[in-house]
Each structure stands twice: as structure tokens, then as C-alpha cells.
N, C-alpha and C positions, 0 to 999 in steps of 0.2 A: 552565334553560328560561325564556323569555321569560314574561310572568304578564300578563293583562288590566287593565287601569287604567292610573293612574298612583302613582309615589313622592317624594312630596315630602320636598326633601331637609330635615333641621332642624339644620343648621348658617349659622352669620350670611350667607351667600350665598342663601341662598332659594331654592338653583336645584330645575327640576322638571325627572323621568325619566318618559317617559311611550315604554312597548312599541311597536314598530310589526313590524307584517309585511315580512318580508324577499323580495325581488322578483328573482332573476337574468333576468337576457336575456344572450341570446348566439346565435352562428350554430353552434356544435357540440352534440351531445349523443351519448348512447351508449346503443345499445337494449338490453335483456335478454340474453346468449348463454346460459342456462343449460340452454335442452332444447330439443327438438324438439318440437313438439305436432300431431296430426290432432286436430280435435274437429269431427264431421259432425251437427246436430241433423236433418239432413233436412227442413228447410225448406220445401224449392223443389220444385215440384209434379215435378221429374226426378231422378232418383239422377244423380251426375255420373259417367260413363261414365270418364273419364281418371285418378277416385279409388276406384270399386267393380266389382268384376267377379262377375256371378252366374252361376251355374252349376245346371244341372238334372241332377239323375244318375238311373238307370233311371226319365227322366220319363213319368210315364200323365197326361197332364191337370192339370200341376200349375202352378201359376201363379211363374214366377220371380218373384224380393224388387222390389217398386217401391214407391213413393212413396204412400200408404195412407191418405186425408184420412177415413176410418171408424175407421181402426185405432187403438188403444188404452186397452181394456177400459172400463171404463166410463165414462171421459171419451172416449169417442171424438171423433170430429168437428172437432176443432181442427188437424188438420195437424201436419208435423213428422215422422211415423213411416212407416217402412217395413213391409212386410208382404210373407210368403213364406209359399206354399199348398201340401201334397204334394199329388204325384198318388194316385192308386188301386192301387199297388204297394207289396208289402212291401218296405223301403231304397226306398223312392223319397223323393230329397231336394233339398230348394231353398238353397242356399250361397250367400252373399255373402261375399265376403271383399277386402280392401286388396294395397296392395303389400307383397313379401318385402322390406322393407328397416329391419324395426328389430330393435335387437340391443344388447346390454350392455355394448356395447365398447368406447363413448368413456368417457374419463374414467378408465378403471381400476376406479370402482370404483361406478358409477351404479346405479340402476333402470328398469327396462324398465313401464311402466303399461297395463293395458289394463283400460276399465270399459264397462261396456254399462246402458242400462235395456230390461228388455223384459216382455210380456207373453206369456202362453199361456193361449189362452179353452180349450183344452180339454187336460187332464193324466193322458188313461186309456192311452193308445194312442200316443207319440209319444216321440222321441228326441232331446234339443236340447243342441248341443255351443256352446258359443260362450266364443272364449281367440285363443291367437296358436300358427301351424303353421306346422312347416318340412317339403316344402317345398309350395310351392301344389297344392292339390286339384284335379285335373282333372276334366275330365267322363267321363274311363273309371274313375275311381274309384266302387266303390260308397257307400252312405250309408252315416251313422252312423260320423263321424270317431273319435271313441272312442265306444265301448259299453260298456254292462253288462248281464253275463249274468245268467240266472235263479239262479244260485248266487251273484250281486253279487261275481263277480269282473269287472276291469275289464279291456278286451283294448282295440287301437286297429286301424284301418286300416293293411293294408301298405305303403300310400303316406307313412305319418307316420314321418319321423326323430324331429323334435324337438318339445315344444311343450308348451304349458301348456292347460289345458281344464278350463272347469264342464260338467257330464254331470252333464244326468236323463235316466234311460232306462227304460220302463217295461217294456221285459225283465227288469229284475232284480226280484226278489221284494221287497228294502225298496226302496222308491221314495223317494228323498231326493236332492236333488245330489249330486253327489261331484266333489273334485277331484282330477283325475289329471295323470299328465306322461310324458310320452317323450321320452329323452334316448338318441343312439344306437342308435336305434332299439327302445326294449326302455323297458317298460314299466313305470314304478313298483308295486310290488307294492301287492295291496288294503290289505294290513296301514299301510302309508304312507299312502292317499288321504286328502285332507281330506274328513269328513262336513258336510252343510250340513243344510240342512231340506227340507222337497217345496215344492215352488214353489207360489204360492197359483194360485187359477183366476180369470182375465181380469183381474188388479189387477198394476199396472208393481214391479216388483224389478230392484235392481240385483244385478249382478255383476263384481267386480273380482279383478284378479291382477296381482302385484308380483313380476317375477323381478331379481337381481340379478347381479353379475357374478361369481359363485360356480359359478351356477347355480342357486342356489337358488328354488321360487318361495311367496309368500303370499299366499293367498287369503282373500278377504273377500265377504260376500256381504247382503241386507236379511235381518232376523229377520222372519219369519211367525210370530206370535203365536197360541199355543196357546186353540183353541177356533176359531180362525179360520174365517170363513166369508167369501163373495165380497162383495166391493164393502167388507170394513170397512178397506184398507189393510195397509199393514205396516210392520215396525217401523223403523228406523235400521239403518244398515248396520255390519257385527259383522267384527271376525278370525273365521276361524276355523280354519286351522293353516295347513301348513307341508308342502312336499314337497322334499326335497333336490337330485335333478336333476331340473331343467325340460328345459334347453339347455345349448350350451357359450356362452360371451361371444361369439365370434366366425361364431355360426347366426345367418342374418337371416331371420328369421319375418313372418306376414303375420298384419294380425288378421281375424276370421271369425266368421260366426255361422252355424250351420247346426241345419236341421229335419227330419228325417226322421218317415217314415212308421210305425207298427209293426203287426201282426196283421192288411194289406195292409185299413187304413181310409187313407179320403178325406179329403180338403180338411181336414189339418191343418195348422193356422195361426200361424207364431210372429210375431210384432209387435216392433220395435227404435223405441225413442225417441231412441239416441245412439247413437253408438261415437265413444269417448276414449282414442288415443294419448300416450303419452307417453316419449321418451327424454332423454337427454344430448347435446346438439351436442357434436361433436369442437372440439376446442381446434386443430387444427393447420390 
């Protein structure tokens, strides 16, 4: 490694070494091929219509996901986040979701990324799925992409083949995220789901999930720190296990964040500050 100064040499030539920064120019270079990347901070006072497709299902007055310059719990105000309101019906839900086109399959042996930041001002009444689904949710689908029941077993929508998903759902008696997966359409049992923590109220958390071309997926999600109260934050983002089938390598999934409604209450409201894609470019 090159060292700052100089060396003077001390043999009878006297001569001096002194470092210099080394400079290429040329007219070629080569850009990164290693992944594919979507990374949306929602910026721009518009969701971009050609990258996000919202969807309202049994909607009563619910406001579909848009561009939200209030939203984001207690810093709100600064822009950047999107926001999605239920209507006044029990499964009434507001979906945003991307294109079906990422998947585990370049490369043989890659990972598939999907991380979100998001808020929820309010955590008595409400069911928030947000991961990557095959295949895309329609608007005849009811809400509540995956569930959990009052016995915290976790069940999905008949429209879901494949997919990975954080799910809190305040049907189930412990209320904590869980992470589930549908592979084949069939349902990892409860005994497999990853446990996370309850989400805090109106302060941003993230959630990620890492499938690879196994199929298998890992989820990670922020710690909420015990004794937690609103507005003090939360902690660093944690593992916290492991589900065996997500997908096959060759399902191509869309990623999603979806808010439903529970015990048919109003103007519930989930708040996104990102969605972060990430795959492997095919080599061919």
C-alpha cells in the first residue's frame, strides 16, 4: 500500500520516493451486474402508477395508499411516505403492491430481498401483511392476505399460492408479528412461523425477509424494546428465524404491503416510508 510522505533513500545516490495518487482515464468501464434493485422512498408528491398498483377490497370509504406529506408517526410532516386508510367494514383493505417479477432463479443460488419501513398509529383493531405474493391480489379478493386466528393459528387467502409475509393481526389472542409462508399453496404450520414482537404505536419499524433459492425464507424485523412506550423509538433491526418453504426458485412474486380492517372499525391507517427490492440479474 502506497503510505503518505516521502522516503528518502540512504544510499550514496540520494535519490527521493515520494507516493502519488494514481489517476486512470479511459473511454470504457463496466457497471455493477450483481442484482436487480427497486428502492421507492416515495418522494414525489405521486405514487408512480407504471411501479405501484393499489387496490381497495370490500371498500366502505376507505382511502387507497397515496403519497402522505403527514404521515409518519411522529415525525410526520416531511414527505416521502405513503399512506393507506380502511373503510368502515369488517376485511375492508387497502393494498399496494409492485410487479410479479422477482424470483430466486438467477444465478442458482441468490437471494430474493424484500424490506419495508412502516408505521401503525393505531394497534387494537387492524391486520397488516406486508412480504412478497404469488400471484397478484385482486380486487375480488377479500382482505387480510394472511391471517391469524383467535387461536393464533395462521390461515392465508385462497387467492395465495406462494409467498413470504410479516402478519400482525389482532384476531389472534397474542398479538405479536408472525412470520408465515405459502408455498403450494398450503400453509406453513404455526409450529414453524417466525415470532417477532407487537409493533410499537405511531413510531417507524422496519421489516425484512430474505428468501433463497431453496426456498427457504429469513426474516428479520426492529426490536421494540421492553417497557416501550410511543414516541421513544426502537431498537436495531434483529434475525429472528427461519421458515422452510416460502416459494419454488422459479415463482415470480410481487412485493405488497396490505392493511386491513378488524371488528368493522374505521380509518385504519398503515404509513410506508420505503419498499426495498432486491434480486440477482441473470447472467445470460
Amino acid at each position: 500500500m502506497p503510505r503518505s510522505g516521502a522516503l528518502t533513500d540512504r544510499g550514496s545516490r540520494g535519490m527521493e520516493y515520494t507516493d502519488k495518487r494514481l489517476l486512470f482515464r479511459g473511454a470504457s468501464w463496466y457497471e455493477p451486474s450483481g442484482a436487480v434493485i427497486l428502492y421507492d422512498d416515495f418522494t414525489g408528491q405521486v405514487m408512480n402508477p407504471d411501479a405501484w398498483d393499489t387496490v381497495q377490497v370490500q371498500q366502505t370509504a376507505g382511502t387507497a395508499w397515496v403519497t402522505g406529506l403527514t404521515a409518519g408517526g411522529a415525525d410526520g410532516g416531511h414527505g416521502g411516505w405513503i399512506r393507506g386508510v380502511t373503510g368502515t367494514g369488517d376485511d375492508d383493505c387497502e393494498l399496494v403492491q409492485g410487479s410479479a417479477n422477482w424470483t430466486t432463479l438467477n444465478l442458482g443460488n441468490s437471494t430474493l430481498v424484500f424490506e419495508t419501513r412502516i408505521v401503525l398509529p393505531v394497534i387494537t383493531t387492524v391486520c397488516l401483511n406486508a412480504g412478497m405474493v404469488s400471484p397478484i391480489i385482486s380486487t375480488g379478493a377479500a382482505g387480510g392476505i394472511w391471517n391469524v386466528t383467535s387461536s393464533d393459528a395462521v390461515t392465508d387467502h385462497s387467492d395465495v399460492t406462494n409467498g413470504a409475509c410479516w402478519t400482525f393481526d389482532t384476531d389472534q389472542t397474542t398479538d405479536v408479528f408472525r412470520g408465515v409462508a405459502t408455498k403450494g399453496s398450503t400453509v406453513g404450520t404455526f409450529a414453524a412461523a417466525v415470532t417477532g414482537d407487537a409493533p410499537p404505536t405511531d413510531d417507524p419499524f422496519v421489516l425484512r425477509i430474505e428468501q433463497d433459492s431453496t426456498g427457504a425464507g429469513f426474516f428479520s424485523m426492529s426490536r421494540v424494546p421492553s417497557g416501550y412506550t410511543a414516541g421513544d423509538g426502537v431498537g436495531p433491526l434483529e434475525y429472528r428465524g427461519a421458515i422452510v418453504d416460502t416459494a419454488t426458485a422459479t415463482t415470480a412474486m410481487a412485493p405488497f404491503i396490505a392493511v386491513t380492517a378488524r371488528a368493522a372499525t374505521d380509518n385504519l391507517a398503515a404509513e410506508c416510508d420505503y419498499i426495498f427490492c432486491a434480486a440477482a440479474r441473470s447472467i445470460k
